[in-house]
ZADO-1210 file (C-alpha; in nm, 4 decimals, padded with zeros to 6 digits):
<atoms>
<atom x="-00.4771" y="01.7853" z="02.9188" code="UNK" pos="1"/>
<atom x="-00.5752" y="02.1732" z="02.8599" code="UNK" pos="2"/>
<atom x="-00.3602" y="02.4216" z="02.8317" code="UNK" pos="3"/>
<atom x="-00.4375" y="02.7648" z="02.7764" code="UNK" pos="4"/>
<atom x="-00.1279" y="02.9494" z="02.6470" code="UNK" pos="5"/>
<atom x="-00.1321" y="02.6477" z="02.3878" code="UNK" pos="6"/>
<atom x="-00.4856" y="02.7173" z="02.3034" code="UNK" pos="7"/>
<atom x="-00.4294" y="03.0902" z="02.2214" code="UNK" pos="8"/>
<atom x="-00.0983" y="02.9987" z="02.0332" code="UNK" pos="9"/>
<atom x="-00.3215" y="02.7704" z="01.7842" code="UNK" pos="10"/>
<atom x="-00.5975" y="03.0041" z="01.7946" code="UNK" pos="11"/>
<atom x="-00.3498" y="03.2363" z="01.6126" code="UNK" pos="12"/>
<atom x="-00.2025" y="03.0162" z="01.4421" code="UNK" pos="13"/>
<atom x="-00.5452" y="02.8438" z="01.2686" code="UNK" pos="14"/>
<atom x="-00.6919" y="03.2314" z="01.2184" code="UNK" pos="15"/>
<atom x="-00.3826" y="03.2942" z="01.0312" code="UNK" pos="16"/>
<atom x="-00.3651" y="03.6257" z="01.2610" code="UNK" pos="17"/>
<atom x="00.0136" y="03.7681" z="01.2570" code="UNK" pos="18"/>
<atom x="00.1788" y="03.5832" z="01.0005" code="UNK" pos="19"/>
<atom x="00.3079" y="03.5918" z="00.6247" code="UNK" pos="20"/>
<atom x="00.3323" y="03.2650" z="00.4482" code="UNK" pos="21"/>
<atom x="00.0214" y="03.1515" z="00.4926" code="UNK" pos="22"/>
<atom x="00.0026" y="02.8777" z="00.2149" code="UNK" pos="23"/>
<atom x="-00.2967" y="02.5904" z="00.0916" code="UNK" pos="24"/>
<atom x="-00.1031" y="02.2492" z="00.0171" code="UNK" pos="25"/>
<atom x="-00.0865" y="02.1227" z="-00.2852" code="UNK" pos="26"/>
<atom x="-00.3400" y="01.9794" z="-00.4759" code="UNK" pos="27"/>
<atom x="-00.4119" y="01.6259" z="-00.4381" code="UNK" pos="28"/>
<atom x="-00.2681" y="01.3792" z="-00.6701" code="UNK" pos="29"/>
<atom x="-00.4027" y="01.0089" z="-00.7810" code="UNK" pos="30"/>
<atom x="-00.6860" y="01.0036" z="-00.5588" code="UNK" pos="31"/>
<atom x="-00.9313" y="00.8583" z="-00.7786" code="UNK" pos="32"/>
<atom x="-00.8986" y="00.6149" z="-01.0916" code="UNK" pos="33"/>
<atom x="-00.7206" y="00.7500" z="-01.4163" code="UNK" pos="34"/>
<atom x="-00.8646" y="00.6438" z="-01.7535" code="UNK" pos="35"/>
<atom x="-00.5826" y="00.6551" z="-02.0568" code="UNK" pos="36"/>
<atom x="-00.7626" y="00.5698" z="-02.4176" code="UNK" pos="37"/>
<atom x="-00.4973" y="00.5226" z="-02.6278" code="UNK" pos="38"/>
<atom x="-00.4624" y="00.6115" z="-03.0161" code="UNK" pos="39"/>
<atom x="-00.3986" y="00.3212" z="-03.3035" code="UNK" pos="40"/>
<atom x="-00.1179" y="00.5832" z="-03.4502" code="UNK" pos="41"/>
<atom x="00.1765" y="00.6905" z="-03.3194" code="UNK" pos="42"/>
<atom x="00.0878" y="01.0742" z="-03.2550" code="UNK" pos="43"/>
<atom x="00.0012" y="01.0158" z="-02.8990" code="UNK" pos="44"/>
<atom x="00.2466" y="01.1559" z="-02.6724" code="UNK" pos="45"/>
<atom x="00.3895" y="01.0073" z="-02.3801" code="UNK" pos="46"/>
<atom x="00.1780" y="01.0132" z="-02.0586" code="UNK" pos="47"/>
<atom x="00.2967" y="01.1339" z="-01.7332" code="UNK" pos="48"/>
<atom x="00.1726" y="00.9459" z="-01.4231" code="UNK" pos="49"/>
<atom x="00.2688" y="01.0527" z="-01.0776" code="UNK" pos="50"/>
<atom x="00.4228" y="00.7651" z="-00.8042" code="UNK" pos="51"/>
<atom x="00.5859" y="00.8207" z="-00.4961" code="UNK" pos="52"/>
<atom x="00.8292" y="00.6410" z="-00.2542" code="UNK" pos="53"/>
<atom x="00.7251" y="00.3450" z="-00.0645" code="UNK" pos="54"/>
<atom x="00.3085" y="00.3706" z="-00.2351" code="UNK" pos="55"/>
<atom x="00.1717" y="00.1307" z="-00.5107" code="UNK" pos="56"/>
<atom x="00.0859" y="00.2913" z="-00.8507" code="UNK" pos="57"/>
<atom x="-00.0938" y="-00.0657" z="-01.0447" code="UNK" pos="58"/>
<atom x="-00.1658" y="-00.0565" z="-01.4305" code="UNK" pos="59"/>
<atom x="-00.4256" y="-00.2107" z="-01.5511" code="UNK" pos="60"/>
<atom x="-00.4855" y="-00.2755" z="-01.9309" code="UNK" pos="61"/>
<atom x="-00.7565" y="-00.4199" z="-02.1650" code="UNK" pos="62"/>
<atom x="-00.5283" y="-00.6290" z="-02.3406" code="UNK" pos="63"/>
<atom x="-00.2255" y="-00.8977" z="-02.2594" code="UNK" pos="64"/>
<atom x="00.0969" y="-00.7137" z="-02.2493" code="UNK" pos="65"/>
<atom x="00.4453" y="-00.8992" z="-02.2829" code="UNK" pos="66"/>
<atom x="00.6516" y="-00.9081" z="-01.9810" code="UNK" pos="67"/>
<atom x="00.9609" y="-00.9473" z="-02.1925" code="UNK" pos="68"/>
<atom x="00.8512" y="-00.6180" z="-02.3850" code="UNK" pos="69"/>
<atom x="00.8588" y="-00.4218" z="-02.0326" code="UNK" pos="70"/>
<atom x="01.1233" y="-00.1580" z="-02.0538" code="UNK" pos="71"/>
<atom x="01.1334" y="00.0657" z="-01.7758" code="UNK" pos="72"/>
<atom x="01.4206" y="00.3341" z="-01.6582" code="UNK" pos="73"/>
<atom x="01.5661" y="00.3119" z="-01.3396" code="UNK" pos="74"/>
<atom x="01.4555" y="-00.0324" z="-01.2534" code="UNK" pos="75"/>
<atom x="01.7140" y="-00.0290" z="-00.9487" code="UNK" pos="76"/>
<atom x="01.4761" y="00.2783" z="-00.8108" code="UNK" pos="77"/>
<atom x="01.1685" y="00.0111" z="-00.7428" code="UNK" pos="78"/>
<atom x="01.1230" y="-00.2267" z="-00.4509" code="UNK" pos="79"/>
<atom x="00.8706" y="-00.4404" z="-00.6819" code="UNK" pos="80"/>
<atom x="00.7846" y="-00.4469" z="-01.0689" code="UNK" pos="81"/>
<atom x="00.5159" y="-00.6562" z="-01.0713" code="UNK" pos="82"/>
<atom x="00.3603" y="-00.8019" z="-01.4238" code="UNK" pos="83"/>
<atom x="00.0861" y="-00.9583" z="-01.5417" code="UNK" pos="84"/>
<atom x="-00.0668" y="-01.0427" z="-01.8110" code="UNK" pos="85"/>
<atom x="-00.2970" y="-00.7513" z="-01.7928" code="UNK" pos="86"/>
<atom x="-00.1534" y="-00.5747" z="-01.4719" code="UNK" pos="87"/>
<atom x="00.1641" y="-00.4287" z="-01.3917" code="UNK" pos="88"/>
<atom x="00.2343" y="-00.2930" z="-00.9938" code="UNK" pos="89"/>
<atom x="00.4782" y="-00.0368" z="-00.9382" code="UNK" pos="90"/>
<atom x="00.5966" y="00.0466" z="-00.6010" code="UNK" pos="91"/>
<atom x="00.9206" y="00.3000" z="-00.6222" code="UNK" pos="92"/>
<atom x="01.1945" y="00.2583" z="-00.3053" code="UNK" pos="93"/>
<atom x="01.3510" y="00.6071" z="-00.0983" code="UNK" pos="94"/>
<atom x="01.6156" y="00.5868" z="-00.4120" code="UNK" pos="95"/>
<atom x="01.3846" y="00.7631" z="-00.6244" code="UNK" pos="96"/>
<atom x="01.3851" y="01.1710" z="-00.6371" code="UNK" pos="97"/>
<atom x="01.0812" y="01.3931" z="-00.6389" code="UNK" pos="98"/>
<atom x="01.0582" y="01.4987" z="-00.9719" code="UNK" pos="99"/>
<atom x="01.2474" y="01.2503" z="-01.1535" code="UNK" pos="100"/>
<atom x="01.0701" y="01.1363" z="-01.4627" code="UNK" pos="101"/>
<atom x="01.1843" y="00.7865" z="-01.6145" code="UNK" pos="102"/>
<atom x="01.0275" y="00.6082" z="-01.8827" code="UNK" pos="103"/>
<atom x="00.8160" y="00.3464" z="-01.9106" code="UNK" pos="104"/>
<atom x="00.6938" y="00.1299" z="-02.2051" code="UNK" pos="105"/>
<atom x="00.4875" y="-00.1741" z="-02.2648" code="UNK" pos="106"/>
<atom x="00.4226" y="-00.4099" z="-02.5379" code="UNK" pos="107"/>
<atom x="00.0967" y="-00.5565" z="-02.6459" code="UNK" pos="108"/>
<atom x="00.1025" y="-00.9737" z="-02.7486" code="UNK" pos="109"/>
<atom x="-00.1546" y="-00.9610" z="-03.0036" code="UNK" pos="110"/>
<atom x="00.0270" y="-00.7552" z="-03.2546" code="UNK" pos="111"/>
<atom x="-00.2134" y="-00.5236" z="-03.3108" code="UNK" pos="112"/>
<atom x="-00.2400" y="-00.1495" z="-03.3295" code="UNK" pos="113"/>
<atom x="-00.0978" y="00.0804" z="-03.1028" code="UNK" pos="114"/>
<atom x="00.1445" y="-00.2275" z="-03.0680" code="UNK" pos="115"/>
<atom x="00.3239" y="-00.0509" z="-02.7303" code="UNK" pos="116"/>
<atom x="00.2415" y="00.2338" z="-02.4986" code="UNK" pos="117"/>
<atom x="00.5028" y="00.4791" z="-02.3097" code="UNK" pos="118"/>
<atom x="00.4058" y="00.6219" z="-02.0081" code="UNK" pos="119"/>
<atom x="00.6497" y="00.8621" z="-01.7911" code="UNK" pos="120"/>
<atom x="00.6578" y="00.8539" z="-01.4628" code="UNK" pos="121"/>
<atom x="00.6736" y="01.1058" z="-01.2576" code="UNK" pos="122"/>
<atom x="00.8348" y="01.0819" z="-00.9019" code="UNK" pos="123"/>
<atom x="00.6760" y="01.3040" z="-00.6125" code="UNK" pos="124"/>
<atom x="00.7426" y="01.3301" z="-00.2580" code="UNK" pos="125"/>
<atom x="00.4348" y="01.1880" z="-00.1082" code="UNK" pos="126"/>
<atom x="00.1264" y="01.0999" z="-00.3757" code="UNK" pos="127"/>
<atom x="00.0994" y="00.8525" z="-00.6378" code="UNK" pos="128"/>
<atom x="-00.1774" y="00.7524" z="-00.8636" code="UNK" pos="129"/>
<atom x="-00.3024" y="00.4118" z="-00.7216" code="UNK" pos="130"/>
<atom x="-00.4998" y="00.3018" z="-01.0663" code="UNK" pos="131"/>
<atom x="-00.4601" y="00.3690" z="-01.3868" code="UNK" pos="132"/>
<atom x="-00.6632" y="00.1701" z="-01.6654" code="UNK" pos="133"/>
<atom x="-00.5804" y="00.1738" z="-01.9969" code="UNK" pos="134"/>
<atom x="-00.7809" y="00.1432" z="-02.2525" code="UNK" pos="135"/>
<atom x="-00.6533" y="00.0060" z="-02.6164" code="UNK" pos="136"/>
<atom x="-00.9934" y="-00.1276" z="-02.7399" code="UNK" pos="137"/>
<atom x="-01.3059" y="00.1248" z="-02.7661" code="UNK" pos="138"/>
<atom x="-01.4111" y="00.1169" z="-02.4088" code="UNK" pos="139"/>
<atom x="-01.7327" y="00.0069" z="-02.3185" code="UNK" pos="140"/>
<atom x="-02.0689" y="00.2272" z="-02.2133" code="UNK" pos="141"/>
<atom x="-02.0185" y="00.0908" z="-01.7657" code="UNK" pos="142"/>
<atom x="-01.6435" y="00.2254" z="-01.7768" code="UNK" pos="143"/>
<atom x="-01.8283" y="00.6007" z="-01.9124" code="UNK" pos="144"/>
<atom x="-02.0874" y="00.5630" z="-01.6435" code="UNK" pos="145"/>
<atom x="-01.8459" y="00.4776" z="-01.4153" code="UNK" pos="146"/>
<atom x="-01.6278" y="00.7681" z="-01.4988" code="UNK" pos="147"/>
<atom x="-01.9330" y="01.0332" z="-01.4476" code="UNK" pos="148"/>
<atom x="-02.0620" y="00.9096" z="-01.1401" code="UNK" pos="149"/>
<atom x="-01.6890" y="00.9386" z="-01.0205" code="UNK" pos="150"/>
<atom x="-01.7368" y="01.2998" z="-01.1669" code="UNK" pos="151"/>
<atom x="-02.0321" y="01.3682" z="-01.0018" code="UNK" pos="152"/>
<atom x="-01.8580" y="01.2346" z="-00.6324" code="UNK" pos="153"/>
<atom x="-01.6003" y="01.5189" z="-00.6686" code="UNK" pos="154"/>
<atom x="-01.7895" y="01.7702" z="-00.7787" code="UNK" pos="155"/>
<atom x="-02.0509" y="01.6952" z="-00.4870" code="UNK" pos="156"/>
<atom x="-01.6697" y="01.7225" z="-00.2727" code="UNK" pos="157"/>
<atom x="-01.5835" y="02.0086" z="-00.4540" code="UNK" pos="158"/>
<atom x="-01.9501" y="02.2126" z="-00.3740" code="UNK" pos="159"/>
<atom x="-01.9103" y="02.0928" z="00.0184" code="UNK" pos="160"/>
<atom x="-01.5785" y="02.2512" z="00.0275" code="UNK" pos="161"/>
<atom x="-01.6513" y="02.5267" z="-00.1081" code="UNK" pos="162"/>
<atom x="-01.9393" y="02.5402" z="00.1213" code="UNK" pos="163"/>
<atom x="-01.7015" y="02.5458" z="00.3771" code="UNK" pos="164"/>
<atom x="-01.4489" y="02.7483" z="00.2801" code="UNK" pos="165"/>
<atom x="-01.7370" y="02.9954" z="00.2655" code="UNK" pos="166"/>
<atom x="-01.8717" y="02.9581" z="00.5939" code="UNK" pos="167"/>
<atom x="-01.5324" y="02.9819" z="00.7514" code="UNK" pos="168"/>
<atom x="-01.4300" y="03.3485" z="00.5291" code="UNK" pos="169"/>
<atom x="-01.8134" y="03.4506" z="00.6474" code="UNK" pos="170"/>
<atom x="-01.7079" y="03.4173" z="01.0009" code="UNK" pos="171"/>
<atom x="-01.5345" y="03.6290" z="01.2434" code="UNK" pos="172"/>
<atom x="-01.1496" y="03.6322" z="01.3000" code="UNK" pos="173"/>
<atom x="-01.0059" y="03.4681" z="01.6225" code="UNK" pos="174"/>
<atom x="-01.1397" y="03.2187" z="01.8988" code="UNK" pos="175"/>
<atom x="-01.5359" y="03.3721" z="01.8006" code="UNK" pos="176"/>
<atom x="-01.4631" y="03.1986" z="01.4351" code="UNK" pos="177"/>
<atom x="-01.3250" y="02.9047" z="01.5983" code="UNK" pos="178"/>
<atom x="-01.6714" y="02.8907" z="01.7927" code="UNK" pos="179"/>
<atom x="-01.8960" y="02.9678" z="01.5487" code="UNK" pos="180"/>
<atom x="-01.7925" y="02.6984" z="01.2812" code="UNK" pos="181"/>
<atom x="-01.8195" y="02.4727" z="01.5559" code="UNK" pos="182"/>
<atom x="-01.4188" y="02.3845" z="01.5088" code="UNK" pos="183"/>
<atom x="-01.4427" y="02.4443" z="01.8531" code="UNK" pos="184"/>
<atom x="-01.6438" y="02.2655" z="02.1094" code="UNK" pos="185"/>
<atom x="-01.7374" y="02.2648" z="02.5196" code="UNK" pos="186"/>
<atom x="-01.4257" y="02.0399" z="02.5474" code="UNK" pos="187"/>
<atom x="-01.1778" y="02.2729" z="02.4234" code="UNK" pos="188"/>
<atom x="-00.8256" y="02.2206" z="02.2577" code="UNK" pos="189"/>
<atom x="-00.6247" y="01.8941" z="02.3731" code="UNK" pos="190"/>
<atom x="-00.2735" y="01.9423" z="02.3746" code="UNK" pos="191"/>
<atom x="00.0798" y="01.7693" z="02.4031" code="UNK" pos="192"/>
<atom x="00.4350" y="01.8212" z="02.3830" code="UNK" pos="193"/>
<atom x="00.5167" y="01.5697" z="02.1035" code="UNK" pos="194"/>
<atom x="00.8677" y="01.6509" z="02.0810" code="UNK" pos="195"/>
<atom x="01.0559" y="01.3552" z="02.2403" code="UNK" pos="196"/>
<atom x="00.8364" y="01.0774" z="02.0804" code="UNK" pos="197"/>
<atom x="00.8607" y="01.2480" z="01.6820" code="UNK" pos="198"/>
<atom x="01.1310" y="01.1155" z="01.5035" code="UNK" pos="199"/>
<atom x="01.2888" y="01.2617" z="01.1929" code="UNK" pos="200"/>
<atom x="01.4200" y="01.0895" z="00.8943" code="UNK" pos="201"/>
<atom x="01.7624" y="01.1384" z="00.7691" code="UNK" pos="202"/>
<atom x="01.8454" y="01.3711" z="00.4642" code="UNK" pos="203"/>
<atom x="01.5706" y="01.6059" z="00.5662" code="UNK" pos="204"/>
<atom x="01.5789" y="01.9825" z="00.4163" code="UNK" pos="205"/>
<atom x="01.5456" y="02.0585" z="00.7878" code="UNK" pos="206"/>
<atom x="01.5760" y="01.9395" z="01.1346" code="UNK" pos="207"/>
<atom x="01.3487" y="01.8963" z="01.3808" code="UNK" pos="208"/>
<atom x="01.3569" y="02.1069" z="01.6944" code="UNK" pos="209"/>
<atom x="01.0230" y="02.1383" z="01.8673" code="UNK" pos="210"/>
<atom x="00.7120" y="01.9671" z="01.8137" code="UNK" pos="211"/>
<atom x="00.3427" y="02.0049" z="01.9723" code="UNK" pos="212"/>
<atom x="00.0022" y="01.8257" z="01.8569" code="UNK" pos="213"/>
<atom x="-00.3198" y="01.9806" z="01.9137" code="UNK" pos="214"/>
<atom x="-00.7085" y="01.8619" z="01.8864" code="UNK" pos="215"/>
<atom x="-01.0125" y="02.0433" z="01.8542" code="UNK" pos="216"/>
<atom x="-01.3652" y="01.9143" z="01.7878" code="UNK" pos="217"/>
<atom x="-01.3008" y="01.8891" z="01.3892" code="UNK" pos="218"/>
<atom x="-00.9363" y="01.9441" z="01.3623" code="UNK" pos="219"/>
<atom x="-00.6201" y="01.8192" z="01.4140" code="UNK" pos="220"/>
<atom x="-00.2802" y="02.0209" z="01.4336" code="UNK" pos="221"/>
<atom x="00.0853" y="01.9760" z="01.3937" code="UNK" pos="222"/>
<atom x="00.2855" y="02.2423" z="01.5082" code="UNK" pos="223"/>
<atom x="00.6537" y="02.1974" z="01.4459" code="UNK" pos="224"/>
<atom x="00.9556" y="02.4160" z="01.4726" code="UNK" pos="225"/>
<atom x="01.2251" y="02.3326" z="01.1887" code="UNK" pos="226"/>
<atom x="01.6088" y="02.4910" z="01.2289" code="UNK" pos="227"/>
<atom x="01.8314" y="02.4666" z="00.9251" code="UNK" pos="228"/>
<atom x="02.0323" y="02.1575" z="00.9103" code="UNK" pos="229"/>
<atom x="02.3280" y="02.3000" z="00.6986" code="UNK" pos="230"/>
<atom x="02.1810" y="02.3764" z="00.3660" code="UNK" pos="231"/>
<atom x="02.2437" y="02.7010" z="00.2026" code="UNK" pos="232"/>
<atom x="01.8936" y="02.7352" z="00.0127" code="UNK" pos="233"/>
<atom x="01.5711" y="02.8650" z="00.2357" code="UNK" pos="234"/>
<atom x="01.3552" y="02.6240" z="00.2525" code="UNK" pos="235"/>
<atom x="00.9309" y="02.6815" z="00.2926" code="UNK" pos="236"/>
<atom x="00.6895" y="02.3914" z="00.3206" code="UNK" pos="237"/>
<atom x="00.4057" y="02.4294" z="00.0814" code="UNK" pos="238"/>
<atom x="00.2340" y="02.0567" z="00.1152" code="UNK" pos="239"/>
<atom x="00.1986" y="01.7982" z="00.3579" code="UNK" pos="240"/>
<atom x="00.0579" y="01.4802" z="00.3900" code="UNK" pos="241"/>
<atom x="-00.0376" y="01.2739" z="00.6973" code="UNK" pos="242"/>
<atom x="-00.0257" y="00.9088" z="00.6705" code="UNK" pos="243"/>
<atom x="-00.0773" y="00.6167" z="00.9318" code="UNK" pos="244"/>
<atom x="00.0400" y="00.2870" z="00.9407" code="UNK" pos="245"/>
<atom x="-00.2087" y="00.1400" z="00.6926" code="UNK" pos="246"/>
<atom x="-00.1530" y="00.4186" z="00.4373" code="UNK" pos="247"/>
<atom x="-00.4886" y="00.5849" z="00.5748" code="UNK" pos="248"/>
<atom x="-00.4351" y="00.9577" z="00.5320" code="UNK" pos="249"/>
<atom x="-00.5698" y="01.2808" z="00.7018" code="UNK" pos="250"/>
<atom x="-00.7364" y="01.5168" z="00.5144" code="UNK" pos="251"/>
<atom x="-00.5086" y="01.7931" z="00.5103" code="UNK" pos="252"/>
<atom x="-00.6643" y="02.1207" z="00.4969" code="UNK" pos="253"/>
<atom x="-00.3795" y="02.3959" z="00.5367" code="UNK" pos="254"/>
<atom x="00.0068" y="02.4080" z="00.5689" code="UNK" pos="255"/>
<atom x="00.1279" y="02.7556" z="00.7114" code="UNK" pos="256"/>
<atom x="00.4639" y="02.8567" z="00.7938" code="UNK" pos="257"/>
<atom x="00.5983" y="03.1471" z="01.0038" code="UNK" pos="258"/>
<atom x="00.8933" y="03.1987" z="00.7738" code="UNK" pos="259"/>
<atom x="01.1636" y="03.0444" z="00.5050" code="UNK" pos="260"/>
<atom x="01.4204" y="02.8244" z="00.7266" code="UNK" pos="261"/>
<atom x="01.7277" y="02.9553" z="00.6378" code="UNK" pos="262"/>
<atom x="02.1408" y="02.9168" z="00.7158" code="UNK" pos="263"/>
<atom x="02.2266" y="03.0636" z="01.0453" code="UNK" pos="264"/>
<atom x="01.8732" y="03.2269" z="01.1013" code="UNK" pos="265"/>
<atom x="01.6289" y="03.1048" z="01.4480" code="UNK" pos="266"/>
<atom x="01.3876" y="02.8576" z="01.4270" code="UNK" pos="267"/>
<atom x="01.0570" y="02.8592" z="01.2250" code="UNK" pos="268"/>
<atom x="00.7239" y="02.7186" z="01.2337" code="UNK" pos="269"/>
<atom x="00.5703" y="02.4742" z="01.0577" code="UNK" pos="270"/>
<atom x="00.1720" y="02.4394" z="01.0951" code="UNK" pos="271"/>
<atom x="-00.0152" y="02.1303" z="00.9035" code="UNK" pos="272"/>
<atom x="-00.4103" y="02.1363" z="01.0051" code="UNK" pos="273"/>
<atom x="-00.6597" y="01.8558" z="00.8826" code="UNK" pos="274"/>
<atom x="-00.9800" y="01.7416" z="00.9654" code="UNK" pos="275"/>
<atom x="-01.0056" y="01.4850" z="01.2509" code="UNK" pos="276"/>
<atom x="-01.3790" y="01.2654" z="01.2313" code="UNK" pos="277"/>
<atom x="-01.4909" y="01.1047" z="01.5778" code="UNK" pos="278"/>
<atom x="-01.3333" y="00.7893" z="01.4723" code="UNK" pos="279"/>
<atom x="-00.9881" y="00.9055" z="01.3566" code="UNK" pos="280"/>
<atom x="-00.7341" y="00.7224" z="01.5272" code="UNK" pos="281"/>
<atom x="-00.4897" y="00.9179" z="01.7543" code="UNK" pos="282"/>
<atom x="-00.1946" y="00.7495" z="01.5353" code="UNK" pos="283"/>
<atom x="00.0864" y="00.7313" z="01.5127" code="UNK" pos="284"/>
<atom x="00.0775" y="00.9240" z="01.1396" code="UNK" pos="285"/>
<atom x="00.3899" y="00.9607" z="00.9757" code="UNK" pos="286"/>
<atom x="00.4351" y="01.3625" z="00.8623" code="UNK" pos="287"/>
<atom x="00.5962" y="01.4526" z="00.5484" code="UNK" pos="288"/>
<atom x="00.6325" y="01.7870" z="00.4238" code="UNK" pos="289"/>
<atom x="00.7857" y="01.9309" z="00.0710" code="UNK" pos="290"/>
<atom x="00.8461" y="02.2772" z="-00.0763" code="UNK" pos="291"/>
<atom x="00.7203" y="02.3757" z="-00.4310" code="UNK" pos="292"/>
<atom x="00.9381" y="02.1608" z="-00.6090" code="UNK" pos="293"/>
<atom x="00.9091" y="01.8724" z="-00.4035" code="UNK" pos="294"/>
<atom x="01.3071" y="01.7932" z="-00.4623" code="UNK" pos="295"/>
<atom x="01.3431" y="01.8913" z="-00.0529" code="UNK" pos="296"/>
<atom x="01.1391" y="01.7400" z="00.2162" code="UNK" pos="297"/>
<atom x="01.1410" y="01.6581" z="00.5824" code="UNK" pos="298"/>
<atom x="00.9897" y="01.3326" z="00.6760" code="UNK" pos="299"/>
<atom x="00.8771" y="01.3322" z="01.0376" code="UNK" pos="300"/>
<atom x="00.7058" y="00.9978" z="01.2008" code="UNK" pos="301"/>
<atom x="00.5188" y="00.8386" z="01.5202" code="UNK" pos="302"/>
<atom x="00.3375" y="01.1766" z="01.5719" code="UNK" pos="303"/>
<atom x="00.0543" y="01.0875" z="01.7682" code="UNK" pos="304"/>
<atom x="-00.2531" y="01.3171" z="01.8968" code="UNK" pos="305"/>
<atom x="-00.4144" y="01.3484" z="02.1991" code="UNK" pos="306"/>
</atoms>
């Protein structure tokens, strides 16, 4: 379904035309694996890893650690501590705040040096870091290869999007941009009123009033107008991520809001863009949006696109 009014509103609203606030999300956290080489002293300082609610964040070391040596804070805030004898799986529950930081050490079998390791872990809203290996022994030459051709992938990702962050500041304002970075195509922008089938979680820093999906060519679009549901702080969105059932996540390429959502003040708008391929399903994605803490979010699911 086409609708034109809707097509100039996201027109603005993707141009950035009219509006303060405009803000990137946050950068991404975890997305590839993390190497930790670790010291046969005790200088080395605890390292911070980030997990998140409800997502698996999996250790994995070179050596056989002692489950009976795991110590970890907050051990009511997981749904699963998992161990091995050279893995451990963490997956935290809804219990656990974004930015809490609890502690967690390990203990080796062998007796050798570094005989534990502490790691602190880092709670935030919606990213974790799925793999971490750690390295006790002097790693071998395939785990450095491995690392630079990992190195080279993101850079290569890196160059593209700059590439096309480029094109698109090269290119004219307004529905000729839209056109000429081929966001836009012959078919248009598909539309729908997704405001009775979104559903909020509770505790949000805001509540849910109107919502409205959009897709272009290359882009998807949530457009969502957040009231204040009683808190005294304004609140502003400054990362989102889009997840579907299978954990699959949209690449999220801006977050832009009209205004802070405030006590007693009107309704503001919240819009997340990311990049939809041909074979992206329509959903449902689950929304979840945070402001620069991350202590305050506003979990939105079954948003579906046309």
């Amino acid at each position: 379904m086409h609708h034109s009014v809707s097509a100039v509103l996201l027109f603005l609203l993707l141009s950035g035309e009219g509006a303060a606030l405009a803000q990137s999300p946050s950068s991404t956290v975890g997305l590839s694996v993390r190497r930790i080489e670790l010291v046969s002293d005790d200088t080395q300082p605890a390292v911070e890893v980030a997990v998140s609610p409800g997502l698996s964040t999996v250790f994995l070391f070179d050596s056989e650690v002692s489950r009976e040596g795991l110590m970890i804070e907050g051990r009511e805030r997981f749904v699963m501590v998992d161990a091995g004898l050279n893995t451990l799986r963490l997956v935290p529950s809804e219990k656990i705040s974004a930015g809490e930081r609890l502690k967690l050490t390990v203990r080796f079998q062998d007796g050798s040096a570094p005989a534990s390791a502490t790691f602190v872990l880092v709670a935030h809203p919606a990213r974790s870091e799925a793999l971490v290996e750690v390295y006790r022994r002097k790693r071998g030459v395939e785990t450095y290869q491995e690392e630079v051709r990992q190195a080279r992938i993101e850079a290569e990702q890196c160059r593209q999007e700059n590439e096309r962050l480029r094109a698109e500041r090269s290119a004219p304002n307004g529905l000729t941009g839209l056109i000429s970075t081929d966001v836009l195509s012959e078919r248009g922008v598909d539309f729908r009123d997704a405001t009775k089938d979104v559903t909020q979680a509770p505790g949000g820093a805001a509540a849910k009033n109107r919502a409205y999906a959009y897709r272009t060519a290359r882009r998807v679009a949530v457009v969502v107008t957040l009231k204040s549901g009683g808190d005294t702080q304004p609140w502003t969105a400054v990362g989102a991520t889009l997840r579907g059932k299978a954990n699959e996540e949209l690449k999220v390429l801006q977050v832009w809001q009209s205004g802070p959502v405030a006590f007693g003040s009107t309704g503001q708008r919240v819009v997340v863009e990311a990049e939809a391929v041909s074979e992206s399903p329509q959903g449902p994605f689950t929304l979840k949006l945070w402001d620069a803490d991350g202590r305050r979010t506003v979990t939105l699911g079954n948003v579906t696109f046309p």
